[in-house]
C-alpha positions as CSV (number, residue, x, y, z in Angstrom):
1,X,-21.0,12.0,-1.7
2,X,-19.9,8.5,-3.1
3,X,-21.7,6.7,-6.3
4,X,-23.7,4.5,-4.3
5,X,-21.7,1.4,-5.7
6,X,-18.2,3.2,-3.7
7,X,-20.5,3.5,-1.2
8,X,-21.9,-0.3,-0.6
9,X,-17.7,-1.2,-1.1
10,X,-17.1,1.0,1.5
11,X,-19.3,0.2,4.3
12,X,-17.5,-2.9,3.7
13,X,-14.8,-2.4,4.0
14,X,-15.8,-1.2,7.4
15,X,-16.9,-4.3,8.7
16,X,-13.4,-6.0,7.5
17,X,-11.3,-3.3,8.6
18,X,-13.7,-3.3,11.7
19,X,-12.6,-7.0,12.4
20,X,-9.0,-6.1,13.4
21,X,-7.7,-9.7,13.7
22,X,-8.7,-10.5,10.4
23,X,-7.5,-7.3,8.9
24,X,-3.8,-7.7,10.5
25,X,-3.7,-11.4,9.8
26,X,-4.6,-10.5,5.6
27,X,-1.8,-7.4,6.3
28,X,0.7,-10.1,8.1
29,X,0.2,-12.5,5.3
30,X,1.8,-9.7,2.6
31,X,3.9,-7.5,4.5
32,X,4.9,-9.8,7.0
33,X,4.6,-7.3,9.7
34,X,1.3,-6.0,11.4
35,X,0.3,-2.5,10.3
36,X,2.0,0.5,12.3
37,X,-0.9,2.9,10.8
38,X,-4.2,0.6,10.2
39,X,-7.0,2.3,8.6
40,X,-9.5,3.4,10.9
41,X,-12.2,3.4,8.9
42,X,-13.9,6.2,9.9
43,X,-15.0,7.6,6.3
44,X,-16.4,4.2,5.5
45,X,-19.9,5.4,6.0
46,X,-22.7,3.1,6.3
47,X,-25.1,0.5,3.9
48,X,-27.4,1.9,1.7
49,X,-30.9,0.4,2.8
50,X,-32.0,-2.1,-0.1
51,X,-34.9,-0.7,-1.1
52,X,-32.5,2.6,-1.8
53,X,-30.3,0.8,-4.3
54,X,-30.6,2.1,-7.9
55,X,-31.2,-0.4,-10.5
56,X,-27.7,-0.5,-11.8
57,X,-26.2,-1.5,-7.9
58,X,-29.3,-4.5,-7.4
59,X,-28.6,-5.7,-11.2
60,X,-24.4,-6.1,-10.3
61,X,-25.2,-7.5,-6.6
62,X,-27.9,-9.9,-8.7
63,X,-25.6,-10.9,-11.1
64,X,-23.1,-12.6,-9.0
65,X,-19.8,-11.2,-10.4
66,X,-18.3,-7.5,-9.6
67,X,-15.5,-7.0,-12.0
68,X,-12.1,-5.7,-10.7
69,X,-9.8,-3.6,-12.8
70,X,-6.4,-3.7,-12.0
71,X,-2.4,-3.1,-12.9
72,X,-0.5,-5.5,-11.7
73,X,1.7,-3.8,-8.9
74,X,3.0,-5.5,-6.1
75,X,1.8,-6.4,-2.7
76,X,-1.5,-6.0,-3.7
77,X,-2.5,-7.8,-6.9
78,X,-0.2,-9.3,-9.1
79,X,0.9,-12.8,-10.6
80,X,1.7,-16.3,-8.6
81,X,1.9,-18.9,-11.5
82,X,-1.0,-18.8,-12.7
83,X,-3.0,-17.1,-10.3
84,X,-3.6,-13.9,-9.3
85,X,-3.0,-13.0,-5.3
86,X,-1.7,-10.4,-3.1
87,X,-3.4,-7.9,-0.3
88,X,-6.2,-6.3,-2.3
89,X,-7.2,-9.6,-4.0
90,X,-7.9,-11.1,-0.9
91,X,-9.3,-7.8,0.8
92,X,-11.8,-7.2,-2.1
93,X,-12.9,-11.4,-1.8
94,X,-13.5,-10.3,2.1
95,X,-15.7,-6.9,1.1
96,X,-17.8,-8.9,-1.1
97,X,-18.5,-11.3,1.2
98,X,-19.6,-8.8,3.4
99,X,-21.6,-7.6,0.7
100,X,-23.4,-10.7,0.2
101,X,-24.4,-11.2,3.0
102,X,-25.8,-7.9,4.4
103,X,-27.7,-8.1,0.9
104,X,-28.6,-11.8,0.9
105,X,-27.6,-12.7,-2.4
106,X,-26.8,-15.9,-2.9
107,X,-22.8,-15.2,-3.6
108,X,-20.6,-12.4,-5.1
109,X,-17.4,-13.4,-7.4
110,X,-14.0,-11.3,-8.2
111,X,-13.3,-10.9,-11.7
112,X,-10.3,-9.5,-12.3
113,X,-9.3,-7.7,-15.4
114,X,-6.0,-6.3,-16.2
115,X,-5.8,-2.8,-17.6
116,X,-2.6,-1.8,-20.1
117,X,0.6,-2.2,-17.5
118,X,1.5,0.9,-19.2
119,X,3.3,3.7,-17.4
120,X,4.3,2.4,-13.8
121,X,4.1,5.7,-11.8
122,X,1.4,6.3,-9.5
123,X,-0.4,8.8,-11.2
124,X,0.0,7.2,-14.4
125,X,-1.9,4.0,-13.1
126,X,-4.4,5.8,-12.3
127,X,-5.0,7.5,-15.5
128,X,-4.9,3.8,-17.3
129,X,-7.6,2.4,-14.6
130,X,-9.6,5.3,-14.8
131,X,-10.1,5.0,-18.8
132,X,-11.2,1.1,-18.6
133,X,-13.5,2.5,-15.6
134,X,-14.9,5.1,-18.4
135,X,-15.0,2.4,-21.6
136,X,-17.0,-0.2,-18.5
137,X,-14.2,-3.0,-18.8
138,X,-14.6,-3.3,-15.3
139,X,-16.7,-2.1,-12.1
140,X,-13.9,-0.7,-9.3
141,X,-10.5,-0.1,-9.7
142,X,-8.2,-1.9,-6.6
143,X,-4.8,-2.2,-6.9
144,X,-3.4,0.2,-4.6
145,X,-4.1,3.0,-5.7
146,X,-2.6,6.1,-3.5
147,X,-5.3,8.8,-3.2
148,X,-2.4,11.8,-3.0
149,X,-1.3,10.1,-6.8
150,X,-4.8,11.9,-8.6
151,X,-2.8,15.3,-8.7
152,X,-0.4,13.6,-11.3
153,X,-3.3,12.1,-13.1
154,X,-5.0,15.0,-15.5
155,X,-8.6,14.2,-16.7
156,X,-9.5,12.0,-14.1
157,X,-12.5,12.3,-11.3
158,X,-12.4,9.2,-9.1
159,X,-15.0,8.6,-6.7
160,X,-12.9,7.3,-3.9
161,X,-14.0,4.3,-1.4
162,X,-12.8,4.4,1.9
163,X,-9.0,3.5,2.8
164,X,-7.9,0.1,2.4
165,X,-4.5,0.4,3.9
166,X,-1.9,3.0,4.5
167,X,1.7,3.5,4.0
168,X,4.3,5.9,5.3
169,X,7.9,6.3,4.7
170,X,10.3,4.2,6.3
171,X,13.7,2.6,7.2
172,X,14.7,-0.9,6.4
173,X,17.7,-3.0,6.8
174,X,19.1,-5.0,4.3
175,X,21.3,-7.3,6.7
176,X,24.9,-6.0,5.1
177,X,27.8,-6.1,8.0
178,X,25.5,-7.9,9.6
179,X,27.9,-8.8,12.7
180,X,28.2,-5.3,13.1
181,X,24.5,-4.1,13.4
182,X,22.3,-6.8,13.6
183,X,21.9,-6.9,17.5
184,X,21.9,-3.2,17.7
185,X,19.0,-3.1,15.7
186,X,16.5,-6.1,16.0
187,X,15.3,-3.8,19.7
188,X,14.3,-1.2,17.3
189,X,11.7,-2.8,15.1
190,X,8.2,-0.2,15.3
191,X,10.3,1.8,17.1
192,X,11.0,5.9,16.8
193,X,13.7,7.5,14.0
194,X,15.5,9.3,16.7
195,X,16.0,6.3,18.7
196,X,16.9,4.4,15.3
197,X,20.0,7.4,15.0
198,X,21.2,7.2,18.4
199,X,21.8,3.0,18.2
200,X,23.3,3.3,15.0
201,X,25.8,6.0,15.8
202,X,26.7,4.5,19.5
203,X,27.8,1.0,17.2
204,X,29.0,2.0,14.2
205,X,30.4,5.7,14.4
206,X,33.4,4.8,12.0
207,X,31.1,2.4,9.7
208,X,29.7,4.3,6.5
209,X,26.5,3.6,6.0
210,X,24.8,3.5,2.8
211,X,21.6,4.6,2.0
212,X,19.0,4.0,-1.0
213,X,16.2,5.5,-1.8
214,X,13.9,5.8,-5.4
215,X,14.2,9.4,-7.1
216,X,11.1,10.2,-7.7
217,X,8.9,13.1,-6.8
218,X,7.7,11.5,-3.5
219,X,8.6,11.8,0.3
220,X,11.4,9.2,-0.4
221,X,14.2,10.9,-1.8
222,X,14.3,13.9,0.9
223,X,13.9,11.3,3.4
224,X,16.8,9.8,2.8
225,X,18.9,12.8,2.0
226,X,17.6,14.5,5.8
227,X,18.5,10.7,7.6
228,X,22.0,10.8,6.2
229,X,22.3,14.2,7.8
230,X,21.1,13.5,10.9
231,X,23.2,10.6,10.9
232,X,26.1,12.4,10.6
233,X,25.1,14.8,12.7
234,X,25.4,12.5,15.6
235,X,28.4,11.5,14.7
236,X,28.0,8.7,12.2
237,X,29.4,8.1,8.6
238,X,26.4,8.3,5.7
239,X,26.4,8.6,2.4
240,X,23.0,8.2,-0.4
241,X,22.0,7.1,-3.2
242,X,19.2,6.8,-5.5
243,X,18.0,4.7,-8.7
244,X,14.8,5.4,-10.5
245,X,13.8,2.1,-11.2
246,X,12.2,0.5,-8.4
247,X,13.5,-3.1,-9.7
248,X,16.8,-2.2,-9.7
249,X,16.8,-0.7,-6.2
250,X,15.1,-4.0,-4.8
251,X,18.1,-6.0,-6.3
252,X,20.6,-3.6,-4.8
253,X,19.1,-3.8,-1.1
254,X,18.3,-7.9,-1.4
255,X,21.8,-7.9,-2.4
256,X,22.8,-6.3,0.1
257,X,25.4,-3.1,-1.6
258,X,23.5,-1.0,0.7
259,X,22.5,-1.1,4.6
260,X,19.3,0.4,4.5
261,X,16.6,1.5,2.4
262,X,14.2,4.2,2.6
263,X,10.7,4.3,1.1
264,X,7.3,3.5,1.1
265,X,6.2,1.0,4.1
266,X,4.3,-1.8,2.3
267,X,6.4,-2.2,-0.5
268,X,9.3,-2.7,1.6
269,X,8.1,-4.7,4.2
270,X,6.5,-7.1,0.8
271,X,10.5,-7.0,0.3
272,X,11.6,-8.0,3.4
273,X,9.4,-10.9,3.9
274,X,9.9,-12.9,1.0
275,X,11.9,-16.6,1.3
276,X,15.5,-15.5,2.6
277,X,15.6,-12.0,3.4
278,X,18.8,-12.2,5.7
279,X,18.0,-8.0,6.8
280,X,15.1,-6.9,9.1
281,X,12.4,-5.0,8.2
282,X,12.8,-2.3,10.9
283,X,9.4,-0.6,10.0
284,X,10.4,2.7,11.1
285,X,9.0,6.3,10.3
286,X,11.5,8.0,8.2
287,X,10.2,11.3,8.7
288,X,9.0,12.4,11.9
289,X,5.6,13.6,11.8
290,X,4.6,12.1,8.6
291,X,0.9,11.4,8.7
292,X,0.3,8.4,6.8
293,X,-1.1,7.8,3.4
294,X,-3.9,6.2,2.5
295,X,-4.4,3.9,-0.5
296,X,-8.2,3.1,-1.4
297,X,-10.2,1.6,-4.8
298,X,-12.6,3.7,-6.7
299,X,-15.2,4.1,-9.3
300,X,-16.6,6.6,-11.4
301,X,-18.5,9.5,-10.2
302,X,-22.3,9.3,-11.5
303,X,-25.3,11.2,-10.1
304,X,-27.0,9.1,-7.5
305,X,-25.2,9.2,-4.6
306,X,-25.4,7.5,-0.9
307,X,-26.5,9.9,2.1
């Protein structure tokens, strides 16, 4: 049972994620890519009749501004200039218009507010969003926020919306020998990890390949580590590596000391389509039968909550 405000955020996010050319344009515009596991939004659940809101939800819909807390993490709100933009920016201006106008108020706004930066892993940005949610600095939380991250983040209790995007573990190319593997691989974009080995192997048996992927307590590391087996397994030359800072590895694969990266999906293909990226974002499942992830905002948990 969702706090009634999750709830109203949630249904919708139904509607947008219901409007799938709008929802793959806003994806294509930050990944660069359309979205290999969209949310379905089936758990978005449905409006809360007016007359059912409690007084807190009418006074924020009447007041015209729902404030957003946020760390800045790239592609889904951080810095251009002066502005803010990126994927849950633009997806949280879409929900409240949605919002507005099942409600017929007037117009809803996006304030965004940034919470300490402070620790960058996943569990820790929870943990930061989660306190200025508890001290009211801010309404929601939305900065891509990965539901599976509340294990590493003691004393919290989100009250989670419905999905707004997913991620899974994958395989991207960084464009290094180039001549060698480029036309091998532009067939294989969305395609399957198996049929990602066999190309490889049949064009490069003798080429080492060179693999990176963050160390970090995730899926990443082990996927990496199995697809330089299987690799060699079939007869290919691999070797990995790994780097715990996540800037650091994005320098390594844009400069192109590696061949391909492994890790998580929207990050990457962020990577991949920013102003000369000579590789190919390959968007492949690293690990077969991964389900995917999903990412969502929340609020706190309170004691009125939507049917």
């Amino acid at each position: 049972m969702r706090s009634q405000f999750a709830q109203v955020f949630s249904a919708a996010l139904g509607e947008v994620i219901g409007d799938a050319a709008a929802y793959h344009a806003l994806f294509r515009k930050y990944m660069g890519i359309d979205p290999l596991y969209p949310p379905l939004g089936q758990d978005c659940g449905r409006w809360i009749a007016r007359d059912d809101l409690d007084a807190s939800v009418s006074a924020l819909l009447q007041g015209g501004t729902v404030r957003f807390g946020y760390v800045p993490n790239s592609p889904y709100v951080y810095s251009d200039g002066d502005d803010l933009t990126g994927f849950d920016h633009d997806l949280a201006a879409m929900a409240l218009e949605k919002i507005a106008a099942h409600y017929g108020v007037e117009s809803l706004a996006a304030e965004w507010v940034m919470a300490d930066p402070g620790p960058t892993s996943e569990g820790g940005r929870i943990e930061i969003l989660y306190k200025g949610l508890d001290a009211n600095d801010f309404h929601i939380a939305m900065s891509g926020q990965l539901i599976e991250a509340q294990v590493d983040a003691p004393g919290t209790d989100p009250d989670w919306t419905c999905a707004t995007v997913q991620l899974f573990t994958g395989i991207y190319y960084s464009g290094k020998d180039a001549g060698r593997l480029k036309a091998a691989l532009y067939p294989l974009v969305n395609h399957t990890r198996k049929e990602f080995i066999d190309a490889v192997v049949k064009a490069v048996p003798e080429l080492e390949l060179r693999v990176i992927s963050a160390s970090n307590p995730g899926p990443s590391p082990t996927g990496a580590t199995d697809l330089v087996r299987d690799l060699t397994l079939a007869g290919g030359k691999a070797v990995s590596l790994t780097n715990g800072s996540v800037e650091e590895i994005k320098r390594i694969f844009m400069d192109q000391e590696v061949h391909f990266a492994v890790g998580d999906s929207n990050q990457n293909s962020a990577l991949c389509a920013t102003a000369g990226f000579a590789g190919i974002n390959l968007n492949i499942p690293a690990i077969d039968g991964q389900e995917p992830l999903p990412l969502a905002a929340f609020t706190l948990k309170s004691p009125e909550a939507s049917p």
